[in-house]
C-alpha positions, 0 to 999 in steps of 0.5 A: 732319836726317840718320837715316843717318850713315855714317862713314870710318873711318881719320882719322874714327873712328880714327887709324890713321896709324902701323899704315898707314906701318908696313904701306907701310915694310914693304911697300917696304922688301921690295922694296928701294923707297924711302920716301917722306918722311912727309908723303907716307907720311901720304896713304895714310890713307884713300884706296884701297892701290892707287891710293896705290902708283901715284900715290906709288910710281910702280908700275904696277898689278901691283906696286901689287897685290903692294905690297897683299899686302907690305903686309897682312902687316905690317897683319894682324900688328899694324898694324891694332891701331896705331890708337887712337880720336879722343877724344870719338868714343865719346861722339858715336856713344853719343849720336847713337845714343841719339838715334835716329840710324841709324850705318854705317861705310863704309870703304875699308879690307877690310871684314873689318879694319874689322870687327876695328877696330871691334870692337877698340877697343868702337865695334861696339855703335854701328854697325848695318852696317860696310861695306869694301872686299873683299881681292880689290880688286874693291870699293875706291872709296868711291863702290862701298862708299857704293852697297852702303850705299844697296842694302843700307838701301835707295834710298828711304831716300838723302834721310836720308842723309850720309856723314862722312870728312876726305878728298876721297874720302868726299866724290866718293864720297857726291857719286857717289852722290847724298849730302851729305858733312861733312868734318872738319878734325881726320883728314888732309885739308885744308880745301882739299881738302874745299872743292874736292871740295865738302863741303857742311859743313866741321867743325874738331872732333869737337864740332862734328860733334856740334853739326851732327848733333844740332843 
C-alpha cells in the first residue's frame, strides 16, 4: 500500500511519558510555577515544547522559550534515556523492512535527541532518515518536519506515502502536506481527537498497525 512509512516518535515508537513530565517538573519547579495535574503533564508528549508551555502554563512565548531551555537540562541529563520502546515495535519495523518498506522517523522532538533515541534503545538499523525539529525552534511544527521529509525523498515519491502518530498533530501535519496519516489508539491521543482531525485509518494496537501496513 505504502513504501514510505513515516513515524512519531514520542507515543508512537516509544514511551517516553515519564522523561517529558520529569523534564516540564523540573523546568516549573525552577521558576517557582505550579504543576499542572497529570493528566495535563501527559498533553506534552508529543505536541511541539512551545506551544505546550502556552497553552498549558499560560506563559507568553518568551517564558515558553526559557521553559525549553529548563527544560533541556533535565531532558539532556537523563530524560531522554526515561523512555522505553512499545512491546512489538521492534519486530513491526523488523518486518515492514524486510518487506521492502522504506521507514523515516518524522518528530517533533530535536532531531538530534531523536537520533540519540533511536540509536539507544537499537531501533536505527530500521530507519533510513530520522527527522526532528531544530533546538533554535525555527523548525517545530509537524507539517515543517513532514515537508523536510517529502523534500529530502522527493515530491513525486508523496502518493507512497503515510505518516503514523497517535496525536492530531502527526495528523494536521501529514493533511498540510497533502499525506494520509493512521492514528494509533495505544500512544496518548484519543480516538476522538484522531477522528476529528481526520485520521484516514484509526489503529487500537501495534498489531493492528502491522496488519494494515502489510495487509
Amino acid at each position: 500500500m505504502y513504501q514510505y512509512v513515516l513515524f512519531d516518535l514520542d507515543g508512537t515508537l516509544t514511551d517516553s511519558a515519564e522523561g517529558i513530565v520529569n523534564s516540564v517538573v523540573h523546568a516549573l519547579n525552577k521558576r517557582g510555577l505550579p504543576v499542572p495535574e497529570q493528566e495535563t503533564l501527559l498533553k506534552f508528549v508529543g505536541p511541539p515544547l512551545l506551544d505546550s508551555f502556552q497553552r498549558y502554563c499560560g506563559m507568553t512565548r518568551e517564558e515558553g522559550m526559557q521553559g525549553i531551555t529548563d527544560y533541556r537540562e533535565y531532558f539532556t541529563d537523563r530524560g531522554w534515556c526515561e523512555n522505553l520502546v512499545y512491546e512489538g515495535i521492534p519486530e513491526l519495523l523488523q518486518k515492514l523492512k524486510a518487506a521492502g518498506k522504506t521507514l523515516i522517523v518524522a518528530t517533533s522532538k530535536p532531531e538530534v535527541f531523536a537520533k540519540r533515541i533511536v540509536e539507544h534503545f537499537g531501533l536505527a538499523e530500521y530507519f533510513s532518515l530520522v527527522v526532528g525539529s531544530t533546538l533554535d525552534e525555527k523548525r517545530t511544527g509537524k507539517g515543517q518536519v513532514i515537508d523536510l521529509v517529502i523534500r529530502t525523498i522527493g515530491e513525486e515519491h508523496c502518493g507512497e506515502m503515510v505518516m503514523v502518530g497517535d496525536r492530531e498533530h502527526d495528523v494536521r501535519g501529514a493533511k498540510e502536506n497533502g499525506l494520509p496519516c493512521i492514528g494509533v489508539l495505544y500512544g496518548y491521543g484519543s480516538r476522538e481527537e484522531l477522528e476529528q482531525a481526520g485520521a484516514a485509518q484509526i489503529c487500537e494496537s501495534v498489531q493492528e498497525l502491522e496488519n494494515y501496513l502489510l495487509g
